[in-house]
C-alpha positions in Angstrom: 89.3 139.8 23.6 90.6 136.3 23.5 92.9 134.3 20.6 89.5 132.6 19.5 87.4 135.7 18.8 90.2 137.0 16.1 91.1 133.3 14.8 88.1 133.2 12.8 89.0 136.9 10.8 93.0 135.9 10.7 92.2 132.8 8.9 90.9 134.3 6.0 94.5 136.5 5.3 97.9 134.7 4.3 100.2 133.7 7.4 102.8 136.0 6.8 100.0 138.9 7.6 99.1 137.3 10.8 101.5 139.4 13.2 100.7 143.0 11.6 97.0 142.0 11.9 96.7 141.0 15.2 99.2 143.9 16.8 98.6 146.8 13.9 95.8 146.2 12.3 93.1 145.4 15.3 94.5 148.5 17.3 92.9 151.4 14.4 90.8 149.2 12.6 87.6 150.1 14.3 88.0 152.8 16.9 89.6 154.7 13.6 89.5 152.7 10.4 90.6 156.1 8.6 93.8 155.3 10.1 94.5 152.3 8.1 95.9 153.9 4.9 98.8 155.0 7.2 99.2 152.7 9.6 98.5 149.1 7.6 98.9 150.0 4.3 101.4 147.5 3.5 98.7 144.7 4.4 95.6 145.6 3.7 93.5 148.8 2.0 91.2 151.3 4.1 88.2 149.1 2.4 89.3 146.1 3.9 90.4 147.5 6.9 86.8 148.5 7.1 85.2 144.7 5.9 87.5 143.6 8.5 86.9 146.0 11.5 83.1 145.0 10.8 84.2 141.4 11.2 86.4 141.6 14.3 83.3 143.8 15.9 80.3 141.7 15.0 82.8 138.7 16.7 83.3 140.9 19.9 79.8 142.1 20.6 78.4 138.2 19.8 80.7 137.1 22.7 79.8 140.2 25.1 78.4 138.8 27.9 76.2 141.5 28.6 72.9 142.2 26.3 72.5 145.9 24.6 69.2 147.3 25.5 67.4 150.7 24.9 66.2 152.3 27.8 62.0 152.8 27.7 62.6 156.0 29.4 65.8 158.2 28.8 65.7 156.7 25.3 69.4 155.9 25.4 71.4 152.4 24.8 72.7 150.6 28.0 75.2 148.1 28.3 77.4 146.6 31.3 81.7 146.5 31.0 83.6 144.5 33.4 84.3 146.9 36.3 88.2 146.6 36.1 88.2 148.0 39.7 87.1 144.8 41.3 84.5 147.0 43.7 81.4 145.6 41.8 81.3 142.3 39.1 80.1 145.2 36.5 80.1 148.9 35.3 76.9 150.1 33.7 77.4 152.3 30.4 75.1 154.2 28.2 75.3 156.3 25.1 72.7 158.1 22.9 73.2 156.3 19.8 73.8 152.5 19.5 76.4 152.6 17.4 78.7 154.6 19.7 77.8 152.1 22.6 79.2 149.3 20.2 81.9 151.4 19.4 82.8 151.8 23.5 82.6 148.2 23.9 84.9 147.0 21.2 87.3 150.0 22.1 87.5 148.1 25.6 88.1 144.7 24.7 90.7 145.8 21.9 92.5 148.4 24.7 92.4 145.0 26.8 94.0 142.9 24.2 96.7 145.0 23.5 97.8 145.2 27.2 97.4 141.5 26.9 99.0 140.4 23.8 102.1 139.4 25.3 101.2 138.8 29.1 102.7 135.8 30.1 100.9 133.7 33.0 103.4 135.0 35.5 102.8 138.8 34.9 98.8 137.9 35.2 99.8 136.2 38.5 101.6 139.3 40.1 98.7 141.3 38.7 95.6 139.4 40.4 98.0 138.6 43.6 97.3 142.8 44.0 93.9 142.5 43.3 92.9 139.7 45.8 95.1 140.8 48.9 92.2 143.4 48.4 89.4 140.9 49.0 90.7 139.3 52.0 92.0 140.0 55.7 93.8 137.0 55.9 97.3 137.1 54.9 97.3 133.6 55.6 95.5 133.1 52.6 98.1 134.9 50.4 100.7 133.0 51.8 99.0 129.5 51.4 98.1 130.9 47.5 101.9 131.7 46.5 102.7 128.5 48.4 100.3 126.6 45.9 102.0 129.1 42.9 105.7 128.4 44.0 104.9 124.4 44.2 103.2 124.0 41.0 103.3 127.1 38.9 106.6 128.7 39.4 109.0 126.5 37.6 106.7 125.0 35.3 106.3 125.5 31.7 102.6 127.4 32.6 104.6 130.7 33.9 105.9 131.4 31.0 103.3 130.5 28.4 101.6 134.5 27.4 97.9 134.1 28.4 96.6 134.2 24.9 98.2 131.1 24.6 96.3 129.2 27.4 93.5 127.5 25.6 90.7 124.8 27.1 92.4 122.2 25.4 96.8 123.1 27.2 94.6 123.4 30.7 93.1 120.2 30.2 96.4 118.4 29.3 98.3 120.3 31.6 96.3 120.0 35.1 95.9 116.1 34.7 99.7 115.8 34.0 99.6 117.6 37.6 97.2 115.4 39.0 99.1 112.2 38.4 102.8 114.0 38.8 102.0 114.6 42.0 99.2 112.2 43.3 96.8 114.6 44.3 93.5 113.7 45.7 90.2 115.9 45.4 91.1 118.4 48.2 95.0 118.8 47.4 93.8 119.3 43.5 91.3 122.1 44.5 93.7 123.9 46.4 96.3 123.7 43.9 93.9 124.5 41.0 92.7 127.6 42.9 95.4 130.1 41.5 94.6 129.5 38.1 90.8 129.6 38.3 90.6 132.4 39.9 93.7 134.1 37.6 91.3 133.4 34.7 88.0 134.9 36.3 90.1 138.5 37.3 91.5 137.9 33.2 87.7 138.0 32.0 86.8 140.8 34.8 89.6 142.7 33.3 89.1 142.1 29.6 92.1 140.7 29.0 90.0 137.4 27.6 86.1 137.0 27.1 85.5 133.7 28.6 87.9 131.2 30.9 89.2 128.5 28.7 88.8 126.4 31.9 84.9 127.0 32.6 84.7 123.6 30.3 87.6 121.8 31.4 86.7 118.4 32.8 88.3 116.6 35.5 89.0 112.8 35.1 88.4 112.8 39.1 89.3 108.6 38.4 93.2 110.1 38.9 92.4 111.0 41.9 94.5 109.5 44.8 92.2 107.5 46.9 92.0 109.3 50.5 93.4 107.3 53.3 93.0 107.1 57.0 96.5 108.0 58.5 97.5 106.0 60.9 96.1 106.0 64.4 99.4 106.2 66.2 100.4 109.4 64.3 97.0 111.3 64.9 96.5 110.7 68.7 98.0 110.3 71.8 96.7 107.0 73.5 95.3 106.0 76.8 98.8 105.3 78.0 100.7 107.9 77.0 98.5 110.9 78.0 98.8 110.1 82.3 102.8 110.5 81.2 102.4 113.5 79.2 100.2 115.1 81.8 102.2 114.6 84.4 105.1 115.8 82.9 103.7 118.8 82.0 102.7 119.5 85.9 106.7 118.8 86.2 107.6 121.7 84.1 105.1 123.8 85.7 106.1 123.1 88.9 109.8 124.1 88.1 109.2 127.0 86.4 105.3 128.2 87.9 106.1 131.8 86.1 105.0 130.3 83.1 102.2 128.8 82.3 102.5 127.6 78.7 102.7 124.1 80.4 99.0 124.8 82.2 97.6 125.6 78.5 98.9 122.4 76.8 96.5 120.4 79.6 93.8 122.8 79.0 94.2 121.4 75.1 93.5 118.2 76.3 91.0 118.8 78.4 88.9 121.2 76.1 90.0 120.4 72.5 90.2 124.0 71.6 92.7 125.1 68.9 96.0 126.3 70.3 95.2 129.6 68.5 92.4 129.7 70.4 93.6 129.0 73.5 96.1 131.5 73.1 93.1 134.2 72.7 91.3 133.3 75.8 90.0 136.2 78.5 88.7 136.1 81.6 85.2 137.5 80.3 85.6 134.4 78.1 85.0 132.0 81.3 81.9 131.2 83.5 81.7 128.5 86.3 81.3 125.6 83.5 82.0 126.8 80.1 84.5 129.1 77.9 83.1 130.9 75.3 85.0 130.2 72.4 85.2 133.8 69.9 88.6 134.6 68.7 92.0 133.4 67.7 95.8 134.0 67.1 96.0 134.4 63.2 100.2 134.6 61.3 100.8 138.0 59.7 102.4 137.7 56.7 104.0 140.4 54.5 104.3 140.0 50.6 107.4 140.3 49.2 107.9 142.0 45.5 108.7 138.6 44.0 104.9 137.4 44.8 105.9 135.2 48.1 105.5 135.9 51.5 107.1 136.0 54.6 106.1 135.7 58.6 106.0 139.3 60.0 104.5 138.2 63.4 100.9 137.4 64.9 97.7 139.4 65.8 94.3 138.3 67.7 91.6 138.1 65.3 87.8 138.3 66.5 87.0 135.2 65.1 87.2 131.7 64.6 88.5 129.6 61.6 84.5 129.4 60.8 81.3 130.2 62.0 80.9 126.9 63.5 84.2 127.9 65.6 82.1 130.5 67.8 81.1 128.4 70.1 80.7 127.3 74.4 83.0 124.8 75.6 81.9 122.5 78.4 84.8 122.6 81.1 85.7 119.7 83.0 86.6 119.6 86.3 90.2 119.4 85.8 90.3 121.8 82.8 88.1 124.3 85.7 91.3 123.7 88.5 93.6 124.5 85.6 92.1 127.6 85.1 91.8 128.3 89.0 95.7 127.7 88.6 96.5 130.1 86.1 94.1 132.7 87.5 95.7 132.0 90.7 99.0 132.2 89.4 98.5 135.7 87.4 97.9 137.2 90.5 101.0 136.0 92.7 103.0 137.4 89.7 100.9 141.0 88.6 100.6 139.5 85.4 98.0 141.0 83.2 97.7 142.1 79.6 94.4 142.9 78.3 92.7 140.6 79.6 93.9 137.1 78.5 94.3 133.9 80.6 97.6 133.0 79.5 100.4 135.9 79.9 103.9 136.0 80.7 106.0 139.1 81.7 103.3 141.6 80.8 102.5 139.5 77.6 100.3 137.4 76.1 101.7 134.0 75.5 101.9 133.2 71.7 100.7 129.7 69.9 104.5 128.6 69.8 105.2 128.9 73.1 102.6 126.5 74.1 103.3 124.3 70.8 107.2 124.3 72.6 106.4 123.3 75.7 104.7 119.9 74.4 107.2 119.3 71.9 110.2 119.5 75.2 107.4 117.3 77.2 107.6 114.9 74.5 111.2 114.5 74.2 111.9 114.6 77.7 109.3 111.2 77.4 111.0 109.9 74.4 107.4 109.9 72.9 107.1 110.4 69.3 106.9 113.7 68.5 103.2 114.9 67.5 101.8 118.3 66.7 99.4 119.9 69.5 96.9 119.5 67.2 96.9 115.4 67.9 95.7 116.9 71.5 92.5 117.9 69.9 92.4 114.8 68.1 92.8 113.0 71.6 90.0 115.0 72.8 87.4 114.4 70.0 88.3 110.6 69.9 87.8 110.1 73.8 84.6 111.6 73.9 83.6 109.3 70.6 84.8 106.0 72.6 83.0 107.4 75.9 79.8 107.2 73.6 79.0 111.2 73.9 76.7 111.9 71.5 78.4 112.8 68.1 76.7 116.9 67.4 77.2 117.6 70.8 81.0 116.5 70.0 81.0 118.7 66.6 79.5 121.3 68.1 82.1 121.6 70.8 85.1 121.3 68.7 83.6 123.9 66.1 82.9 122.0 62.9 80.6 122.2 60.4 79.3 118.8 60.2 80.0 115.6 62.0 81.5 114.1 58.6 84.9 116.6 59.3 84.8 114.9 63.1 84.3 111.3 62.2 86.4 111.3 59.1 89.1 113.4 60.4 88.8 112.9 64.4 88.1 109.4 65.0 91.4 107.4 65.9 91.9 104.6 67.9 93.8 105.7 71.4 94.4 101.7 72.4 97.0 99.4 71.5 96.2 96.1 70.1 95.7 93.6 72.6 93.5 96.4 74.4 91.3 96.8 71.4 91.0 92.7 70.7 89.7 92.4 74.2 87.3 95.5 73.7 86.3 93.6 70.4 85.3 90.6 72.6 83.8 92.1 75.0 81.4 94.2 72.6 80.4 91.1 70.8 79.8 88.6 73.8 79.2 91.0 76.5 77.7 87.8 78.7 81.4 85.7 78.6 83.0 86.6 81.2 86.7 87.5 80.0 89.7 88.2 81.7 90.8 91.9 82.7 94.3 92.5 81.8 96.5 94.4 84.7 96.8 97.8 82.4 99.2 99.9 84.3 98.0 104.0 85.1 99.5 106.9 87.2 98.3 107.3 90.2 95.1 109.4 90.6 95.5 112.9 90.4 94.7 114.9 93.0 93.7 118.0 91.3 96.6 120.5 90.5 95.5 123.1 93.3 96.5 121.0 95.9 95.3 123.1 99.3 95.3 126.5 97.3 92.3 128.3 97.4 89.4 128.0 94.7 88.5 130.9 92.7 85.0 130.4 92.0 83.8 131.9 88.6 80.1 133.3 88.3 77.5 131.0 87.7 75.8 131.1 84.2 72.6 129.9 84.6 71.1 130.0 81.4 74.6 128.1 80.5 74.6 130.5 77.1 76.2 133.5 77.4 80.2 133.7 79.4 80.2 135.6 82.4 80.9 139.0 82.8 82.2 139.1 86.5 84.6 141.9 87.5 86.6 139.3 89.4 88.0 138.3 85.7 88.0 141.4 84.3 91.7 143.0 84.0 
């Protein structure tokens, strides 16, 4: 039962009675009001224990969520509790007689509010952390949760406050004093305002309060930092700097060809798959002209007792980061001779393991070997340092500037909607004098405008060279990946 529901009785009786009502009194006065001469006869007799108890339980069953109603054919009174189990949202009870259904309810919100009386937010947060590592698979989750708990929860004031004392009007004060403390804009406020929502709903599940005090709480979304677009140098690779990048990765390759982390950073350009995905590619996954994009490398993390978590190593998942993410990838001619390369490679070296494209010394290759291979490219370039991920970027935002038609780009990256791609995706890969004469050229398209000498690598010949082409099976229906035994291991 919440502060609110007993308020309204506690009013009524002198301050100094307060405490020995709400921690004495409430425990006895209606499962047992008998009990009252004994246990609160220093604040109030059995007849008002019993005015009172009549009080408190008319306040509790008004703010039961459920409705009471008589069965038509077993003739007994039904109810629902909050299943505390978390398996269903509710737990059906019945009882022959009304008034001991009553009585079962009111017994369950006052055995709540005593475990509850002096739970601080903390405790409630080490309590539901249990409760939803059972609803999910993803330990990533947990980890980005106690991330959100450490940052904003942890060593504010809100930790220590008991839960009783979390009313509509604290939560409202106190998550727009985050807002502007920390300048967050819609997303980063969701994120960060996840914990405590969902705190409160497993609070109500478990009876420790009736309703969310923040069900009402309204958002001033004015406070909101305006999203900006980053910066296009930061979030691609341009025109220039990819004929570098790629040929430096072909460098690496070349020096050490037993690894072929190199080989999947220019697959990342050339498909615009996740690096976790990439990492999770098999040969079934590959016909003549597409990959079929189904699984992933996903972080395991372990929970430590304190409510954080740590990395305890990676596992292949069968899917995607959404259900958008299963997808086919078109493969380009180079990203096909890359393939050829690796496949080719694999079997010079008797490298297999279970199946996947990328494996070294028996084992798959893991996202953070591929992630280190650009970040050495890079250096070795003196190019600022960007995250694989700007490869995908690169990807999506040459195929917008080609003029490819903007679903068939979604679609092959794995979003949801082309908002994520253009608002998220789109950068501009040219420098400035490039993009003023592109400017020109798209508005007077008849005035004739002088090229400028823009300096590129040599074309490349194909990284095969005169090795011999592995041809995959041919997928007519261009659908469904192959299942050829040549790429079966």
């Amino acid at each position: 039962m919440n502060s609110n529901a007993v308020s309204v009785v506690e009013s009524s009786f002198p301050t100094s009675l307060t405490v020995s009502i709400s921690e004495k009194v409430l425990s006895a006065i209606f499962v047992n009001p008998g009990l009252c001469k004994s246990e609160c006869s220093s604040t109030i007799s059995e007849k008002g224990a019993r005015v009172l108890g009549d009080m408190i339980a008319k306040e509790i069953l008004q703010n039961h969520p459920y409705k009471i109603w008589k069965g038509a054919k077993d003739g007994y009174w039904h109810s629902y509790l909050p299943n505390v189990s978390g398996t269903k949202k509710r737990k059906k009870i019945k009882r022959r007689e009304r008034k001991d259904l009553e009585k079962v309810i009111v017994e369950f919100y006052l055995d709540s509010k005593r475990h509850s009386e002096n739970m601080t937010v903390g405790e409630l947060y080490l309590e539901w952390l249990d409760y939803k590592t059972i609803h999910t698979k993803s330990t990533g989750t947990m980890k980005r949760l106690s991330a959100d708990w450490i940052k904003y929860y942890s060593k504010n004031e809100i930790a220590g406050k008991k839960l009783k004392e979390i009313t509509e009007l604290y939560l409202d004060e106190w998550l727009h004093t985050v807002i502007k403390k920390y300048g967050l804009n819609k997303k980063a406020f969701y994120n960060m305002s996840m914990p405590i929502r969902q705190m409160l709903e497993y609070a109500v599940k478990k009876g420790y309060i009736l309703k969310s005090p923040l069900e009402n709480v309204g958002i001033n979304t004015r406070l909101f930092e305006a999203d900006t677009k980053k910066n296009d140098a930061t979030q691609v690779f341009s025109v220039d700097e990819v004929p570098l990048i790629y040929k430096e990765l072909r460098r690496r390759y070349e020096i050490r060809p037993g690894n072929t982390a190199p080989l999947a950073v220019l697959l990342a350009f050339e498909t615009g798959v996740r690096v976790g995905e990439l990492v999770a590619i098999k040969y079934e996954d590959i016909t003549s002209d597409f990959i079929h994009i189904q699984r992933q490398e996903s972080k395991v993390y372990s929970a430590n007792k304190d409510g954080t978590y740590k990395l305890a190593g990676f596992e292949v998942v069968n899917h995607t980061k959404s259900n958008a993410g299963d997808r086919m990838v078109y493969l380009t001619e180079e990203a096909r001779k890359i393939i050829q390369e690796v496949v080719r490679k694999n079997e010079i070296n008797g490298e297999s393991c279970n199946s996947y494209l990328f494996v070294k010394n028996g084992e798959r290759i893991k996202a953070r070997a591929v992630v280190y291979q650009l970040d050495k490219c890079l250096e070795a370039l003196a190019i600022e340092h960007r995250s694989i991920h700007k490869a995908r970027k690169t990807f999506v935002s040459a195929l917008i500037d080609a003029g490819v038609n903007i679903n068939e780009i979604r679609k092959l990256v794995g979003h949801a909607d082309v908002k994520t791609t253009y608002d998220s995706y789109c950068y501009n890969r040219y420098g400035e004098e490039e993009t003023h004469r592109k400017i020109e050229q798209a508005l007077h398209p008849d005035k004739k405008i002088a090229d400028k000498e823009i300096k590129t690598d040599e074309k490349s010949e194909g990284i095969t060279g005169n090795h011999k082409v592995i041809r995959f099976p041919k997928d007519k229906k261009h659908g469904k990946p192959g299942n050829s035994a040549a790429f079966r291991k």
